[in-house]
Backbone bond lengths (Angstrom), bond angles and torsions (degrees), N, CA, C in turn:
res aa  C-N    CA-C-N  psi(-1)  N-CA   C-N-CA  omega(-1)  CA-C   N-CA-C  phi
1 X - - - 1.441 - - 1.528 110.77 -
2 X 1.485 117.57 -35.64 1.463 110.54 174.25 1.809 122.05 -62.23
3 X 1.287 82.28 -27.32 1.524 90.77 -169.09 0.840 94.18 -94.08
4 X 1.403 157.73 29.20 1.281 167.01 -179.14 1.778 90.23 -109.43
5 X 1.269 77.26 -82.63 1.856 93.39 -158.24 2.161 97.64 -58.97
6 X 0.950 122.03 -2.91 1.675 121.79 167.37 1.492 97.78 -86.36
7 X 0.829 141.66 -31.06 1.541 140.81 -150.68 1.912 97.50 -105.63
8 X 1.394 104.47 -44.13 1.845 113.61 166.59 1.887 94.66 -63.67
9 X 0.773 119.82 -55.59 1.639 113.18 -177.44 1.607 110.28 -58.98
10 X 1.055 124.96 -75.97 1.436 138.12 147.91 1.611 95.39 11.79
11 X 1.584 98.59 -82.55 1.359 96.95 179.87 1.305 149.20 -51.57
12 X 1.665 93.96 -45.04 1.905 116.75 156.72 1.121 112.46 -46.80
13 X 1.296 123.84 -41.89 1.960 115.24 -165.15 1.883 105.90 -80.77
14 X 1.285 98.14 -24.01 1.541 89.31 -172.07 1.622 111.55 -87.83
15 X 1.537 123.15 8.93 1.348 116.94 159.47 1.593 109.80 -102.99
16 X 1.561 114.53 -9.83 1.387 103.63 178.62 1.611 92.50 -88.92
17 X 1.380 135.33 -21.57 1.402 129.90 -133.52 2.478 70.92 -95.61
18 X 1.255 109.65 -33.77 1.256 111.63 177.65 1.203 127.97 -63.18
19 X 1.119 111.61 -58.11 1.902 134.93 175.32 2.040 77.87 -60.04
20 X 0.984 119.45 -77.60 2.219 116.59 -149.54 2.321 80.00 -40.77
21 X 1.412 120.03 -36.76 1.700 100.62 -164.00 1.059 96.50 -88.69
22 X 1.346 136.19 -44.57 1.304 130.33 178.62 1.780 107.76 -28.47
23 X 1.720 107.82 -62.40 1.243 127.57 -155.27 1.782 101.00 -69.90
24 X 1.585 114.08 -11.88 1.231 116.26 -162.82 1.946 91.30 -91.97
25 X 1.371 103.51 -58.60 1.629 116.26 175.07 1.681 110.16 -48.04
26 X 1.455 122.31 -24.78 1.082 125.26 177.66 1.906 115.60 -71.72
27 X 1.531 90.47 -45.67 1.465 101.87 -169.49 1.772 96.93 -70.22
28 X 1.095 135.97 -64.49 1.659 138.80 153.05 1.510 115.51 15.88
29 X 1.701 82.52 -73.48 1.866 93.37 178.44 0.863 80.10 -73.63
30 X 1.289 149.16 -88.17 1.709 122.23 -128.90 1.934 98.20 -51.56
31 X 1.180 128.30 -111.91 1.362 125.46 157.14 1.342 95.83 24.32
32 X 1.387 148.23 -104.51 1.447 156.60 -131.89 2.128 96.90 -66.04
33 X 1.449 105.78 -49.96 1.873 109.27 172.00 1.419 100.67 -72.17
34 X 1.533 135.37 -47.20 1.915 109.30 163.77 1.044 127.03 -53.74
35 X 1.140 137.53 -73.60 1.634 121.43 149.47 1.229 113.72 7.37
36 X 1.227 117.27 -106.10 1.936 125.31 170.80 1.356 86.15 -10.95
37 X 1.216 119.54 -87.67 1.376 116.27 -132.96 1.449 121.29 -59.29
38 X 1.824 98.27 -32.27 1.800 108.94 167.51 1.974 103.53 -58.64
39 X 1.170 100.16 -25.67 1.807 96.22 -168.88 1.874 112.16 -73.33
40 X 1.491 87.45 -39.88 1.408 86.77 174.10 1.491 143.32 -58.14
41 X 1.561 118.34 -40.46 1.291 98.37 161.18 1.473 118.94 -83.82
42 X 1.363 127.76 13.36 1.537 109.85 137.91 1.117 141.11 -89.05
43 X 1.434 103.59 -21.47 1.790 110.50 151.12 1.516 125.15 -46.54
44 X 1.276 111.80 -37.52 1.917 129.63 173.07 1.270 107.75 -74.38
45 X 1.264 117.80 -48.11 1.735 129.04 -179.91 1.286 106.95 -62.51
46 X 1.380 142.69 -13.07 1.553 140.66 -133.19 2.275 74.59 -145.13
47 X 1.338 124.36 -65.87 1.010 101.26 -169.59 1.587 120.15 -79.09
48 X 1.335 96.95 -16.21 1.597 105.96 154.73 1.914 120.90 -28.33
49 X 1.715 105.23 -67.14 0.992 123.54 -147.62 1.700 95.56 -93.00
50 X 1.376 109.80 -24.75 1.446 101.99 169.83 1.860 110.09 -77.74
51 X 1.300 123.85 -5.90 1.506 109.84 -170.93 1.501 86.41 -100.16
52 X 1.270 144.74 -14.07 1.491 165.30 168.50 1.707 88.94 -47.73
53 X 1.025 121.82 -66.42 1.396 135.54 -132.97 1.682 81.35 -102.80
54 X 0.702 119.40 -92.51 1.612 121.75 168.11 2.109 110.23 -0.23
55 X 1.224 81.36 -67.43 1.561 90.74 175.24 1.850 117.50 -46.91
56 X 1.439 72.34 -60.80 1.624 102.32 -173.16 1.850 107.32 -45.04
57 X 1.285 74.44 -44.56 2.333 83.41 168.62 1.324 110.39 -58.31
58 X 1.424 104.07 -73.25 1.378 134.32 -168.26 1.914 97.65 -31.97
59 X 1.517 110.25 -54.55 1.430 116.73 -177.77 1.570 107.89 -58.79
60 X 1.288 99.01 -52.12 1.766 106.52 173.71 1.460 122.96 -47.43
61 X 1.309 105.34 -41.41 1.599 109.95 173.65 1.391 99.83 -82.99
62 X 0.983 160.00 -77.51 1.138 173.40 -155.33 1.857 93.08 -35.67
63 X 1.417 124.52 -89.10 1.565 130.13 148.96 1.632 99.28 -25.43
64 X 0.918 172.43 -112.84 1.285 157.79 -104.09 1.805 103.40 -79.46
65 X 1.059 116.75 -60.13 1.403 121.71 161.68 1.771 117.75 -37.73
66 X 1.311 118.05 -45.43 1.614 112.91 177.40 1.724 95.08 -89.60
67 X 1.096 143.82 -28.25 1.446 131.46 152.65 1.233 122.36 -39.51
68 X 1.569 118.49 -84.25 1.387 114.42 159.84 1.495 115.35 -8.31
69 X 1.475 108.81 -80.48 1.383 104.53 -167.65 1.418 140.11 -26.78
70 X 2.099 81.82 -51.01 1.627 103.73 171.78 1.476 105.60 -78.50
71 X 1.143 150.69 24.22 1.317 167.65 153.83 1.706 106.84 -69.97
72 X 1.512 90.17 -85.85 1.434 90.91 -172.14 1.818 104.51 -71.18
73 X 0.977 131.85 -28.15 1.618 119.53 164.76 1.242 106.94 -27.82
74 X 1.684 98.81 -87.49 1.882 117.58 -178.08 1.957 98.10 -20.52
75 X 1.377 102.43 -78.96 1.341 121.64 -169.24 1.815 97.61 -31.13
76 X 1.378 120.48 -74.82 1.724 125.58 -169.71 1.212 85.15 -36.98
77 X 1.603 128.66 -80.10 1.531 132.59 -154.89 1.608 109.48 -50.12
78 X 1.082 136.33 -17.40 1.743 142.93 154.47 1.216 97.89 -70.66
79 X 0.781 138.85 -74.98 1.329 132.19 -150.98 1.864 111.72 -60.24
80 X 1.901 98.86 -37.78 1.791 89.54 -179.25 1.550 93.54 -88.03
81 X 0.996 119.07 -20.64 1.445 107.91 -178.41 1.985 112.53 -63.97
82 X 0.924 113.59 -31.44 1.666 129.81 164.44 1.202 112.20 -58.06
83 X 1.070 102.12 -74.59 1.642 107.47 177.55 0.805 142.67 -98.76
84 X 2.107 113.08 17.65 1.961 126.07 117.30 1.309 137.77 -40.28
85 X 2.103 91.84 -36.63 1.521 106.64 163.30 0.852 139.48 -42.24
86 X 1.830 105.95 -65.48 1.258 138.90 -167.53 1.863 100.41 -68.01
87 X 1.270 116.39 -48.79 1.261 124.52 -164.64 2.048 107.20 -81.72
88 X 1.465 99.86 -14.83 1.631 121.06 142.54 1.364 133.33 -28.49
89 X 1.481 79.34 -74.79 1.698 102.38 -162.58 1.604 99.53 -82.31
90 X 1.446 129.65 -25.76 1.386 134.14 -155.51 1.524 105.98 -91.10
C-alpha cells in the first residue's frame, strides 16, 4: 500500500510539476508579446519620423534645384545684359 500510494504521488506531482512549466512558458510569451508590443509604437514613431525627415529633404532638394535654376537664369540674363551693354556702347 505504501508503494502504492508513492507511485499515486509520483504520478500527481508530474502533472502539477507540468501545468507550474507550462504556466511558466506561458507567462514568457505573454511578457516576451508585451515587450514587442511596448516597442512597437516606437518602432512606428521612429520610422514615422525618419520618412518625415526624408521628405522633409526630398522637399529641400527639390526647392534648391528650381532655385538654382532661377539662379543661374537671373545670373545668364546679367551677364548678356552686360555684355549687350558693353558691346552697345563699343
Amino acid at each position: 500500500m505504501l508503494i502504492e500510494n508513492r507511485q499515486l504521488e509520483g504520478v500527481s506531482v508530474a502533472p502539477q510539476e507540468q501545468q507550474h512549466q507550462n504556466t511558466h512558458i506561458a507567462y514568457q510569451s505573454h511578457t516576451h508579446i508585451a515587450q514587442k508590443t511596448c516597442l512597437l509604437p516606437l518602432f512606428l514613431a521612429s520610422t514615422h519620423r525618419q520618412q518625415e525627415e526624408w521628405h522633409t529633404a526630398h522637399i529641400a532638394q527639390h526647392h534648391h534645384g528650381q532655385i538654382q535654376a532661377v539662379i543661374v537664369t537671373h545670373h545668364t540674363a546679367v551677364q548678356h545684359t552686360q555684355h549687350g551693354s558693353v558691346s552697345g556702347d563699343g
